[in-house]
mmJSON file of the N, C-alpha and C atoms, coordinates in Angstrom:
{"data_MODEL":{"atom_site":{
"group_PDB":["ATOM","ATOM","ATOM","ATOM","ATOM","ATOM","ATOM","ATOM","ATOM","ATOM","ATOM","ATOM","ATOM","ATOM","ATOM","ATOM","ATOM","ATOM","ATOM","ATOM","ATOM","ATOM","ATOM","ATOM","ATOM","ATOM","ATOM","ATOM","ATOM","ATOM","ATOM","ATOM","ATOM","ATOM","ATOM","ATOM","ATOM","ATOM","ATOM","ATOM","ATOM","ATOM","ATOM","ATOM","ATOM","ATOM","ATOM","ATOM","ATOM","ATOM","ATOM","ATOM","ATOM","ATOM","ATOM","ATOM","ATOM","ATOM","ATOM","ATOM","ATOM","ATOM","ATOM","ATOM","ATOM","ATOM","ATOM","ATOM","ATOM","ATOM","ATOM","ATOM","ATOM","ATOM","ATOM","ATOM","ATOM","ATOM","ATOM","ATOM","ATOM","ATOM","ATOM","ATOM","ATOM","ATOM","ATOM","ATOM","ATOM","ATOM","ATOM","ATOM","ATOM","ATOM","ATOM","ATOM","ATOM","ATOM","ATOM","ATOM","ATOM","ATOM","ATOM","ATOM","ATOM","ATOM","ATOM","ATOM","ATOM","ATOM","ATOM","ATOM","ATOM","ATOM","ATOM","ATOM","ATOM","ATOM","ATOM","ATOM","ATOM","ATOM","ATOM","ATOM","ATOM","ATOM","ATOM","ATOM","ATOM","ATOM","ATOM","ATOM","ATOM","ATOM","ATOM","ATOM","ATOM","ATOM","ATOM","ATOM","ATOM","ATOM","ATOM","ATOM","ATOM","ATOM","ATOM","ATOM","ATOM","ATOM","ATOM","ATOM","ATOM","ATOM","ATOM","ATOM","ATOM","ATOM","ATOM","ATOM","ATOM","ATOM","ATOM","ATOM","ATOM","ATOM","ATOM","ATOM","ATOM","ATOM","ATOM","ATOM","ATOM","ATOM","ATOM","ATOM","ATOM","ATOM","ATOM","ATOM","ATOM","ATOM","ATOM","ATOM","ATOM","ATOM","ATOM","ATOM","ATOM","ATOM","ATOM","ATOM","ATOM","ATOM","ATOM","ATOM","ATOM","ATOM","ATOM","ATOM","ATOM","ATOM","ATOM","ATOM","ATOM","ATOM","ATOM"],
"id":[1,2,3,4,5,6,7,8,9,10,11,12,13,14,15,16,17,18,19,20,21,22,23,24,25,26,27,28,29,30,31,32,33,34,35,36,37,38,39,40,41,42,43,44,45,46,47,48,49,50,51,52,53,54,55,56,57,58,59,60,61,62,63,64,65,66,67,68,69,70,71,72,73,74,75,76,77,78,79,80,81,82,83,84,85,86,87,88,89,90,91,92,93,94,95,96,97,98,99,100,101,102,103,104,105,106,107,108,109,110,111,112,113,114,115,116,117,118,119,120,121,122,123,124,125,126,127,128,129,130,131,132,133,134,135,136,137,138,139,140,141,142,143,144,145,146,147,148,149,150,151,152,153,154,155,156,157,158,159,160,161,162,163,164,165,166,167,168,169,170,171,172,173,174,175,176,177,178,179,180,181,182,183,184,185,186,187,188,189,190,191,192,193,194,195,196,197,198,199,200,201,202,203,204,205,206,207],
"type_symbol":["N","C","C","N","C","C","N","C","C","N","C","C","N","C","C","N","C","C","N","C","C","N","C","C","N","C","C","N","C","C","N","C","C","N","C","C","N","C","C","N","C","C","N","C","C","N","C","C","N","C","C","N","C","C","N","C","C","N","C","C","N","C","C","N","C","C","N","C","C","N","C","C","N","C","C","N","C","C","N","C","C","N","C","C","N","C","C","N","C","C","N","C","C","N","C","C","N","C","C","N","C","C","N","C","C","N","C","C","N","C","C","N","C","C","N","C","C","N","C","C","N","C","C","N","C","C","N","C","C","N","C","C","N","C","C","N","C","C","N","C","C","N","C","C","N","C","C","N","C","C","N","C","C","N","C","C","N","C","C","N","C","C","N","C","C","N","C","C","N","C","C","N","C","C","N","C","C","N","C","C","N","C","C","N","C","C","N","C","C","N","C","C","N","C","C","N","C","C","N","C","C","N","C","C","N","C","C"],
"label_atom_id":["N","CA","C","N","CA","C","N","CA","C","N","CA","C","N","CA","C","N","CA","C","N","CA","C","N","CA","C","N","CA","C","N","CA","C","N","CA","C","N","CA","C","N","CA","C","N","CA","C","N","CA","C","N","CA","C","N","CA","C","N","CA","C","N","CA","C","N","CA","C","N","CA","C","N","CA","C","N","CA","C","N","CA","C","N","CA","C","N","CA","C","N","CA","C","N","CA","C","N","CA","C","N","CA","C","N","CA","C","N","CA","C","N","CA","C","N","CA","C","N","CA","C","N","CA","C","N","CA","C","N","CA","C","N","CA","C","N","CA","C","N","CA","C","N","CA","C","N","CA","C","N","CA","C","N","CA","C","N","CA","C","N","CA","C","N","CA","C","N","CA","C","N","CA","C","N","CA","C","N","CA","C","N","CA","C","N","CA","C","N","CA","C","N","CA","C","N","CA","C","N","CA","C","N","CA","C","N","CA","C","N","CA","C","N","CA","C","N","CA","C","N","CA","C","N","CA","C","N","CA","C","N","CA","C","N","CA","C","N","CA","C"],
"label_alt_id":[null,null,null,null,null,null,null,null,null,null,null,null,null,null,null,null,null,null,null,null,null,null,null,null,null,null,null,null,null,null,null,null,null,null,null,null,null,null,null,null,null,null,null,null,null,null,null,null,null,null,null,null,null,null,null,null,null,null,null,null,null,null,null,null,null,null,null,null,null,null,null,null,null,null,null,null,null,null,null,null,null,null,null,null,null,null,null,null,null,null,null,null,null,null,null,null,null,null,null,null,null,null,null,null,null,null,null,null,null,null,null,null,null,null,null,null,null,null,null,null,null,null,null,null,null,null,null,null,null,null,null,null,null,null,null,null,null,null,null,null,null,null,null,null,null,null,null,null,null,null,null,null,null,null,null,null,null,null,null,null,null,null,null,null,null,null,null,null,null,null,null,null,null,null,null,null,null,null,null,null,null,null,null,null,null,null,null,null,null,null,null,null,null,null,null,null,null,null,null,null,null,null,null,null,null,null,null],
"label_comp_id":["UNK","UNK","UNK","UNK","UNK","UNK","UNK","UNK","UNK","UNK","UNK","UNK","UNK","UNK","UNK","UNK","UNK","UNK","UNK","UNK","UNK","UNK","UNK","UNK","UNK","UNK","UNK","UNK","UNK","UNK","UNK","UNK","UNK","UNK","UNK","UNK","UNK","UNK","UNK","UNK","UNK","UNK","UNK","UNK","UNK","UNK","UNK","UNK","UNK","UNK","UNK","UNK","UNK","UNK","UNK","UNK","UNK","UNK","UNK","UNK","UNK","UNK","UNK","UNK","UNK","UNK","UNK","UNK","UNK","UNK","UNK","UNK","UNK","UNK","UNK","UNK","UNK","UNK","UNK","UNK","UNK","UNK","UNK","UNK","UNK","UNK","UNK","UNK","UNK","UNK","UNK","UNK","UNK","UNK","UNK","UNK","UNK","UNK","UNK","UNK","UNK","UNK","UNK","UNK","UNK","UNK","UNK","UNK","UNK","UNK","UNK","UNK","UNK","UNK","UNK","UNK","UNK","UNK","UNK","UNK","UNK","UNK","UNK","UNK","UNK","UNK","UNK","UNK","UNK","UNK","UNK","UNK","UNK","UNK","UNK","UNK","UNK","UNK","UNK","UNK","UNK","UNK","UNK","UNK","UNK","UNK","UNK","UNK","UNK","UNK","UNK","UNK","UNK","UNK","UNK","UNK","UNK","UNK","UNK","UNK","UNK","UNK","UNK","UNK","UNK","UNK","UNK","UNK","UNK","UNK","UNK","UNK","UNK","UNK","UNK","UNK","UNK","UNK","UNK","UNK","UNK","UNK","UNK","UNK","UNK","UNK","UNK","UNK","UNK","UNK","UNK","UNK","UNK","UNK","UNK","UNK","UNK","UNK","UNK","UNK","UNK","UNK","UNK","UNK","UNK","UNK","UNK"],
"label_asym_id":["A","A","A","A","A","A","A","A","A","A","A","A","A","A","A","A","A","A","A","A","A","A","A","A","A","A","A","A","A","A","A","A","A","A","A","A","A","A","A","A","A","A","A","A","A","A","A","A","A","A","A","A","A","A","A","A","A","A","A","A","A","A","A","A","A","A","A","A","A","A","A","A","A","A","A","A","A","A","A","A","A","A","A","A","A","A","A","A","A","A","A","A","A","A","A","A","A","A","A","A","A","A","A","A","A","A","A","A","A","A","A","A","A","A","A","A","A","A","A","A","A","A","A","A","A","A","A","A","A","A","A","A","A","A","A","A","A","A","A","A","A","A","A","A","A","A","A","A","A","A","A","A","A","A","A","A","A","A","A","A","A","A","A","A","A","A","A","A","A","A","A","A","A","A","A","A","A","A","A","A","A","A","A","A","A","A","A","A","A","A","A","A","A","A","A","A","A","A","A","A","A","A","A","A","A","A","A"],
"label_entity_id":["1","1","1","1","1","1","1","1","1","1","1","1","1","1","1","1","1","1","1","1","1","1","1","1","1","1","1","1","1","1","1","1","1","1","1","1","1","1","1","1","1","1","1","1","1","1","1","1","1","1","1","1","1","1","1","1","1","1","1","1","1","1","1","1","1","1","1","1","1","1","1","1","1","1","1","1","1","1","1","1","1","1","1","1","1","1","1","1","1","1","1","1","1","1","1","1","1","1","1","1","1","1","1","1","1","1","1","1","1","1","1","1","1","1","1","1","1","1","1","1","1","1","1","1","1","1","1","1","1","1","1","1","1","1","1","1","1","1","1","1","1","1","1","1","1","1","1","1","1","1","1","1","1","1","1","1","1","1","1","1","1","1","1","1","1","1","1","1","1","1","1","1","1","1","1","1","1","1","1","1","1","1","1","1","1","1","1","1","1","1","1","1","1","1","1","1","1","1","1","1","1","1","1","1","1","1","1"],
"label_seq_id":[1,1,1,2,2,2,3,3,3,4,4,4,5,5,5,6,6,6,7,7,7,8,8,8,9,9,9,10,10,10,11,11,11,12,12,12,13,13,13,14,14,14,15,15,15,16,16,16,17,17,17,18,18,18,19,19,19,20,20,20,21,21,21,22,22,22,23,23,23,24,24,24,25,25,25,26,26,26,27,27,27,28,28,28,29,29,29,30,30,30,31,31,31,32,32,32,33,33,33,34,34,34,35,35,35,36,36,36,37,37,37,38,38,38,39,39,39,40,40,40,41,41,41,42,42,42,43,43,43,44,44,44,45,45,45,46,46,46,47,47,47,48,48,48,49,49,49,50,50,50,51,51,51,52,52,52,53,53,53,54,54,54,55,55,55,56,56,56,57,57,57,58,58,58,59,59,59,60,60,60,61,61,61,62,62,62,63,63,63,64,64,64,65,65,65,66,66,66,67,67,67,68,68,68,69,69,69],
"pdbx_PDB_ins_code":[null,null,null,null,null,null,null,null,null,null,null,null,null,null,null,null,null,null,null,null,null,null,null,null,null,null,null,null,null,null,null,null,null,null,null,null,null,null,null,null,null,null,null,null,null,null,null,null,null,null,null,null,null,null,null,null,null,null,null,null,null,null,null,null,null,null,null,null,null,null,null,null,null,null,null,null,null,null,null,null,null,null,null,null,null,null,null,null,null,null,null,null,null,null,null,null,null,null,null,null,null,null,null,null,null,null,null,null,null,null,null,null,null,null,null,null,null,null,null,null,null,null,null,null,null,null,null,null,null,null,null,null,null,null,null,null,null,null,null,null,null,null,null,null,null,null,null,null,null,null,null,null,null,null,null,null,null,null,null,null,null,null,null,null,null,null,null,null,null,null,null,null,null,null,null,null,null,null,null,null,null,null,null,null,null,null,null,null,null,null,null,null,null,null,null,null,null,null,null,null,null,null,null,null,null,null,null],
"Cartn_x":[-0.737,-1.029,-1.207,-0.337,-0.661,-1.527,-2.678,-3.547,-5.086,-4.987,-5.807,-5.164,-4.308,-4.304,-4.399,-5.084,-5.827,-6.674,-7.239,-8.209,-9.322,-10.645,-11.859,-12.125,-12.257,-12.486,-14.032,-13.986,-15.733,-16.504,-17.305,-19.008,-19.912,-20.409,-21.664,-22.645,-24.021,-25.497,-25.484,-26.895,-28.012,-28.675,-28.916,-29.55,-28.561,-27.6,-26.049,-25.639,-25.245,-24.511,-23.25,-23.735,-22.571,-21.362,-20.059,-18.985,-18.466,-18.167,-17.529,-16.313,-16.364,-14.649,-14.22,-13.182,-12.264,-10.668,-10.017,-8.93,-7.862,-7.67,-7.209,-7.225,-8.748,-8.715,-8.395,-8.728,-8.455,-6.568,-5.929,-4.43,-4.582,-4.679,-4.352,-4.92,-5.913,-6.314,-4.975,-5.325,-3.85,-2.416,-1.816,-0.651,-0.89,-2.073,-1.869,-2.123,-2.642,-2.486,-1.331,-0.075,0.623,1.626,1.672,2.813,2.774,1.249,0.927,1.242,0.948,1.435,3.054,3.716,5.214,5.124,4.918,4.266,3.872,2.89,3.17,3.673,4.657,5.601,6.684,6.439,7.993,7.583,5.94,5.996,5.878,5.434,5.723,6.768,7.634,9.12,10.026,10.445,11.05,10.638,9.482,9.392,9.324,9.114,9.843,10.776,11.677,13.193,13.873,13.486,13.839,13.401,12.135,11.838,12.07,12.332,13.473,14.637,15.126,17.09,16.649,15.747,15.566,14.956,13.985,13.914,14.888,16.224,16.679,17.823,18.058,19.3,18.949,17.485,17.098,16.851,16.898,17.137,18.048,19.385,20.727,21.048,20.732,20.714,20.798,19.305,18.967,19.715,20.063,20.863,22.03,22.648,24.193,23.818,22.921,23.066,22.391,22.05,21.777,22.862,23.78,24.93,26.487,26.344,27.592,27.313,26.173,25.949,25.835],
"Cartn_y":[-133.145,-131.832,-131.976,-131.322,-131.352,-131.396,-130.382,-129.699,-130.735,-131.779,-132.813,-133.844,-134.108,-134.458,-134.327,-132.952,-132.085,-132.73,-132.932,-133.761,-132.59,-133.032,-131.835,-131.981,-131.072,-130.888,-131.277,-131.875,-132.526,-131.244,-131.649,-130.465,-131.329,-130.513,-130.948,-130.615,-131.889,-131.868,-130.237,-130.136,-128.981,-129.41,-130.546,-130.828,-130.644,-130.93,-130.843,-129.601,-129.049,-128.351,-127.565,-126.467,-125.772,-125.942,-125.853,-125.52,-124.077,-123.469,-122.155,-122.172,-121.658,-121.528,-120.463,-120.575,-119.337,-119.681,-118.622,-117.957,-119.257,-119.292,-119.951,-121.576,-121.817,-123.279,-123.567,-122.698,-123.247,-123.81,-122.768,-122.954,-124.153,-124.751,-125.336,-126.615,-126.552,-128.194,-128.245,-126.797,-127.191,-127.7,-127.241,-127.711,-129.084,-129.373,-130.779,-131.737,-131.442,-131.86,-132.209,-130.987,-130.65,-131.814,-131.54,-132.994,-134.008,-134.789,-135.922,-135.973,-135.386,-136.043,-134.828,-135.521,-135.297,-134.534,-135.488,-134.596,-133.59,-133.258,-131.65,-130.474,-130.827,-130.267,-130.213,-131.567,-131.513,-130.734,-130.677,-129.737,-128.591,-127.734,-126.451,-126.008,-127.019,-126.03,-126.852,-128.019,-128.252,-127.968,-127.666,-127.627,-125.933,-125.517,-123.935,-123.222,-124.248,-124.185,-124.715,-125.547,-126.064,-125.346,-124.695,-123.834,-122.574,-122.081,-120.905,-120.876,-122.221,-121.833,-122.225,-122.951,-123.196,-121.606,-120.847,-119.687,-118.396,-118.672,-117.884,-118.321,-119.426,-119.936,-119.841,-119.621,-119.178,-117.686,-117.03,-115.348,-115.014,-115.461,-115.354,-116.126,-116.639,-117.35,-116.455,-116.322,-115.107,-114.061,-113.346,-112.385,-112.41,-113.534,-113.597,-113.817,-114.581,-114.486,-113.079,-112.575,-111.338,-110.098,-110.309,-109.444,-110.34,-111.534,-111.96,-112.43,-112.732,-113.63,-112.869],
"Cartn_z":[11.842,12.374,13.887,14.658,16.055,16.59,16.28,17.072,16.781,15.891,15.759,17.022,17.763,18.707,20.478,20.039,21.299,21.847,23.159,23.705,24.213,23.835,23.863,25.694,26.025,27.404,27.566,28.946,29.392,29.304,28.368,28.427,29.145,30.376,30.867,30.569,30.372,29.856,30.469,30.152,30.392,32.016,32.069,33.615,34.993,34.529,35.398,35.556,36.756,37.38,36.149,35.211,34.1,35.043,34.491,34.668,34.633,35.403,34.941,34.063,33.157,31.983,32.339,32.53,32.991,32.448,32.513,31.109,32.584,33.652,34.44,34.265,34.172,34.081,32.431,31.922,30.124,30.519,30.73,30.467,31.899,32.801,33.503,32.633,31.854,30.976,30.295,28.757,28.742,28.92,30.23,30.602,30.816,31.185,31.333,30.353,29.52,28.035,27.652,27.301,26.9,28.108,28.687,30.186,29.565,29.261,29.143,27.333,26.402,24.918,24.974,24.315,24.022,23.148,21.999,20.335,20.551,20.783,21.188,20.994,22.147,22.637,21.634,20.897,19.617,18.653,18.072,16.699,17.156,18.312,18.759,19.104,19.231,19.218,18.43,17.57,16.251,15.409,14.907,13.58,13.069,14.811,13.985,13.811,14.683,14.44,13.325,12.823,11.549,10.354,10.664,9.657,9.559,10.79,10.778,10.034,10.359,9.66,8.196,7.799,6.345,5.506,6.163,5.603,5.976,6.811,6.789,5.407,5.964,4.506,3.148,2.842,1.56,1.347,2.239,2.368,1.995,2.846,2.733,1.594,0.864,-0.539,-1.822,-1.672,-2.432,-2.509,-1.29,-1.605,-1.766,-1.664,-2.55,-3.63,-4.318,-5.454,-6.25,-5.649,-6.281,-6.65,-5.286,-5.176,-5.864,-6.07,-6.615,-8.091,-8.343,-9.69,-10.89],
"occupancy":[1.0,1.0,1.0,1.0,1.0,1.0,1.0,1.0,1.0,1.0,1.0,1.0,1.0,1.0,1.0,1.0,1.0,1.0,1.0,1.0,1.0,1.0,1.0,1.0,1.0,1.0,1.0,1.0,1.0,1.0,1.0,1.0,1.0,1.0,1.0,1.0,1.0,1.0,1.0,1.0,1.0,1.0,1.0,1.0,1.0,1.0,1.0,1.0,1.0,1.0,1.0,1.0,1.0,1.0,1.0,1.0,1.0,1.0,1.0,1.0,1.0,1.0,1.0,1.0,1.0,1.0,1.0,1.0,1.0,1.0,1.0,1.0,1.0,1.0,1.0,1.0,1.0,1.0,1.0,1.0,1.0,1.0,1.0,1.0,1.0,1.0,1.0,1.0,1.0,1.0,1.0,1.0,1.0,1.0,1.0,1.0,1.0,1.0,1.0,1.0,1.0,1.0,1.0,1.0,1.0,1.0,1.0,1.0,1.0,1.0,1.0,1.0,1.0,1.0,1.0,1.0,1.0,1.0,1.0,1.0,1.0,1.0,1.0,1.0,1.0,1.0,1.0,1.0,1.0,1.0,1.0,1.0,1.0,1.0,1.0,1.0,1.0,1.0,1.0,1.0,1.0,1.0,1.0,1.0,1.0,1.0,1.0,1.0,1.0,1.0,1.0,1.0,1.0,1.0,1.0,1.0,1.0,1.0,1.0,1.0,1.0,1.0,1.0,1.0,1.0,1.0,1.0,1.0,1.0,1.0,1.0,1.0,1.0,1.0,1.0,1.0,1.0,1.0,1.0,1.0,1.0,1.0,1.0,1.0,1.0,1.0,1.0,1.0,1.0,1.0,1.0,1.0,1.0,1.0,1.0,1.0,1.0,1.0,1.0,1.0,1.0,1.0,1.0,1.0,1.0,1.0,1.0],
"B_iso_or_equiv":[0.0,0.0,0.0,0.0,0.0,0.0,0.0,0.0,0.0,0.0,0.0,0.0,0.0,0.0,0.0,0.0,0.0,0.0,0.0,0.0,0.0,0.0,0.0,0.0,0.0,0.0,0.0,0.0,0.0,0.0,0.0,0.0,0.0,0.0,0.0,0.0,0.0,0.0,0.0,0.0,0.0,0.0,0.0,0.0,0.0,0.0,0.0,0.0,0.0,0.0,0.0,0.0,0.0,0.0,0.0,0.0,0.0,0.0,0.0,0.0,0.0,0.0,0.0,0.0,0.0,0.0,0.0,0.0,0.0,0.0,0.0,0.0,0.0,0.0,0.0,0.0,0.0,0.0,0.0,0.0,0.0,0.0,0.0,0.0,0.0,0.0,0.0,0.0,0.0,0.0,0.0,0.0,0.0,0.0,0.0,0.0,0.0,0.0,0.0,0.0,0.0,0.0,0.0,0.0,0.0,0.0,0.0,0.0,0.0,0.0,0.0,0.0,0.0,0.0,0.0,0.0,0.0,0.0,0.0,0.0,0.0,0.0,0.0,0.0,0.0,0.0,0.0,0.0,0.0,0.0,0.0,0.0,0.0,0.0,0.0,0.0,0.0,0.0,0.0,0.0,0.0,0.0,0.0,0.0,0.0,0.0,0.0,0.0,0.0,0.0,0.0,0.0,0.0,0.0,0.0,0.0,0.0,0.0,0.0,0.0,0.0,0.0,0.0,0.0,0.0,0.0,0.0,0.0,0.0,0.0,0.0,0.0,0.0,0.0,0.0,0.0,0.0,0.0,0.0,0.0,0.0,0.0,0.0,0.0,0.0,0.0,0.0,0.0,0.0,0.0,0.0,0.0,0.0,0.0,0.0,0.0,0.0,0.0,0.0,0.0,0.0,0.0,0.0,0.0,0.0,0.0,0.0],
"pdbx_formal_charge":[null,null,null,null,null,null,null,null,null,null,null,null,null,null,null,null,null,null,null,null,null,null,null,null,null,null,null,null,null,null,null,null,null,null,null,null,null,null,null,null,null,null,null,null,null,null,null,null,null,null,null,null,null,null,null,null,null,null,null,null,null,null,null,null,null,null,null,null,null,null,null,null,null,null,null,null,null,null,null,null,null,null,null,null,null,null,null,null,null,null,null,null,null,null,null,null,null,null,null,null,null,null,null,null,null,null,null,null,null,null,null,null,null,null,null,null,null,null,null,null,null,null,null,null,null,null,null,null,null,null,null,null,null,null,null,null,null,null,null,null,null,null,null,null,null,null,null,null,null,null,null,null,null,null,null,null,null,null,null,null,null,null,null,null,null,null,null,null,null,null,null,null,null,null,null,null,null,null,null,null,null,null,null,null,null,null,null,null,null,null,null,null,null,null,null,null,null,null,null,null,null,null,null,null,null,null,null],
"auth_seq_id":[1,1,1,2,2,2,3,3,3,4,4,4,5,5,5,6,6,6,7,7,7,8,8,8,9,9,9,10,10,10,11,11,11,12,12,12,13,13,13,14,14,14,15,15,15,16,16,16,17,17,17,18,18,18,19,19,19,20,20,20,21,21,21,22,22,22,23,23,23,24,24,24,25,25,25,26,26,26,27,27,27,28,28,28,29,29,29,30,30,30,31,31,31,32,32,32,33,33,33,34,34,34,35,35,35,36,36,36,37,37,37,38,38,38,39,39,39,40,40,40,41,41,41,42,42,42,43,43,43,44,44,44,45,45,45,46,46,46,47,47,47,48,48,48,49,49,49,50,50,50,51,51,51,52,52,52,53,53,53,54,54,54,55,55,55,56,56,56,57,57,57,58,58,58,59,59,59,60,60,60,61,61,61,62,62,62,63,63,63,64,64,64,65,65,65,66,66,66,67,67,67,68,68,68,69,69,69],
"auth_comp_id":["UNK","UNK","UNK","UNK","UNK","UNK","UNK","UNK","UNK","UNK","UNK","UNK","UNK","UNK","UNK","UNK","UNK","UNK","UNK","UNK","UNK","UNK","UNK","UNK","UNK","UNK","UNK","UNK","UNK","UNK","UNK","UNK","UNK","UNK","UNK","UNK","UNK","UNK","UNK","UNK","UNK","UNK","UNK","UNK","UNK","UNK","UNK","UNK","UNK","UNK","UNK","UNK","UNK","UNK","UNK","UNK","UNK","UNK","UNK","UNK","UNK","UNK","UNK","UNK","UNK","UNK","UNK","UNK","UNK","UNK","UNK","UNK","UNK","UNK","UNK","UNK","UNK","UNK","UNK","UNK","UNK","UNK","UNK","UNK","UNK","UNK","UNK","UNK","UNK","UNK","UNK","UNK","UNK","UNK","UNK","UNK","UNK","UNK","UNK","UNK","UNK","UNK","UNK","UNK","UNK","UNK","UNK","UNK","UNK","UNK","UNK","UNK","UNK","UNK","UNK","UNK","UNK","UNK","UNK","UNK","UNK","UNK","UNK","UNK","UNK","UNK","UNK","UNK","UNK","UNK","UNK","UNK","UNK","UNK","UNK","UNK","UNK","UNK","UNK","UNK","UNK","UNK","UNK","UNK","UNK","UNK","UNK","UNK","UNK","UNK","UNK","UNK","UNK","UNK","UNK","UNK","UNK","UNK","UNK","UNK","UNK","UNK","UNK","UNK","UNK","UNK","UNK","UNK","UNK","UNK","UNK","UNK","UNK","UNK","UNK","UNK","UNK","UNK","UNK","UNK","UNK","UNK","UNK","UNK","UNK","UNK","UNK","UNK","UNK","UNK","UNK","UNK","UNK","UNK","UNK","UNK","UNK","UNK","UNK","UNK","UNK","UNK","UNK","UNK","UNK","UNK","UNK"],
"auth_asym_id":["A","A","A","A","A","A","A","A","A","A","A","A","A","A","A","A","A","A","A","A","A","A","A","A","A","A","A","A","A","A","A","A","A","A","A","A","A","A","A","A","A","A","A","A","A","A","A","A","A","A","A","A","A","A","A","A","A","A","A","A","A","A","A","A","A","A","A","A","A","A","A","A","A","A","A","A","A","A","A","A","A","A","A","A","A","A","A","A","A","A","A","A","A","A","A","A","A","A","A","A","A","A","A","A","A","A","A","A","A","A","A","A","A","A","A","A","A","A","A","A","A","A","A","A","A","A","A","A","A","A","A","A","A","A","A","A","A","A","A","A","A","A","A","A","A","A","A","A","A","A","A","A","A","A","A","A","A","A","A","A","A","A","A","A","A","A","A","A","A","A","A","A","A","A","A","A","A","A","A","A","A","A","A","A","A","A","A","A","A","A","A","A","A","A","A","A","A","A","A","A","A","A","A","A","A","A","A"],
"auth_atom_id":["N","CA","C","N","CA","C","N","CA","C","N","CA","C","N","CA","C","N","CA","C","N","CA","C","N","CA","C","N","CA","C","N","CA","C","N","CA","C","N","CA","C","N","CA","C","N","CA","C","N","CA","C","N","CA","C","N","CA","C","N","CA","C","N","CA","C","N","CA","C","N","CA","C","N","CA","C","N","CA","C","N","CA","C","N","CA","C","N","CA","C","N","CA","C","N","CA","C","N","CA","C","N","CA","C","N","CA","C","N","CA","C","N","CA","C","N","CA","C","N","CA","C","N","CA","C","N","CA","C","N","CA","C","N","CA","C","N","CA","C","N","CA","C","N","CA","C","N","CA","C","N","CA","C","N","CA","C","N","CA","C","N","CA","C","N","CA","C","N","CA","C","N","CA","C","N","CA","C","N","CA","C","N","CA","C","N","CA","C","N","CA","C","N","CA","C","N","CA","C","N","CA","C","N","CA","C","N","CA","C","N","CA","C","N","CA","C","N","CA","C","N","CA","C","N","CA","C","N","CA","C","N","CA","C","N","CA","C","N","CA","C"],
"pdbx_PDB_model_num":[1,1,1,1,1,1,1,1,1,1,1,1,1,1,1,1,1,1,1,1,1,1,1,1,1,1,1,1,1,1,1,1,1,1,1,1,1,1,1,1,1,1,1,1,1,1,1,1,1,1,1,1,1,1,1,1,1,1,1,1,1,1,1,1,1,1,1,1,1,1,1,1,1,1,1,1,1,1,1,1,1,1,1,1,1,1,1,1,1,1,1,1,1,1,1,1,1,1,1,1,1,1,1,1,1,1,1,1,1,1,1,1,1,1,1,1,1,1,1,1,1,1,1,1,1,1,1,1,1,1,1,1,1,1,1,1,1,1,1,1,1,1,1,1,1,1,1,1,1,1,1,1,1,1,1,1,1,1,1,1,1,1,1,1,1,1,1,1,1,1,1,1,1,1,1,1,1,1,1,1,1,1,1,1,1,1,1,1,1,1,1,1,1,1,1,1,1,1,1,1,1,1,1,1,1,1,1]
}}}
C-alpha cells in the first residue's frame, strides 16, 4: 500500500516554538516526498491505469455478451 510509505512530518514538543501548518507548506512537504520515493509516483498513476482498461474490458465484456449470447 503506498500511502504506508509516507514519511510523518516533524511535530514540535510543547516547549518549542509551534510550527504554523498551512495548506502551502503541507503540499510543498508533499512534493518533496513524492521527488524523493519513485513508488509513489508508480502506484498513483499505474495502477489506475491498469485498472481502468481492466474494468473497462469487463464492461465491454458484459455487454457483448448480453447482446450476442
Amino acid at each position: 500500500i503506498p500511502c504506508c510509505m509516507f514519511k510523518e512530518p516533524l511535530i514540535k514538543d510543547e516547549n518549542k516554538r509551534k510550527e504554523k501548518v498551512s495548506i502551502k507548506m503541507h503540499f510543498r512537504i508533499c512534493y518533496e516526498i513524492l521527488k524523493t520515493n519513485k513508488k509513489i509516483i508508480k502506484g498513483i498513476v499505474y495502477f489506475p491505469l491498469v485498472f481502468t482498461f481492466h474494468t473497462v474490458v469487463y464492461f465491454y465484456g458484459q455487454q457483448y455478451t448480453y447482446e450476442y449470447c
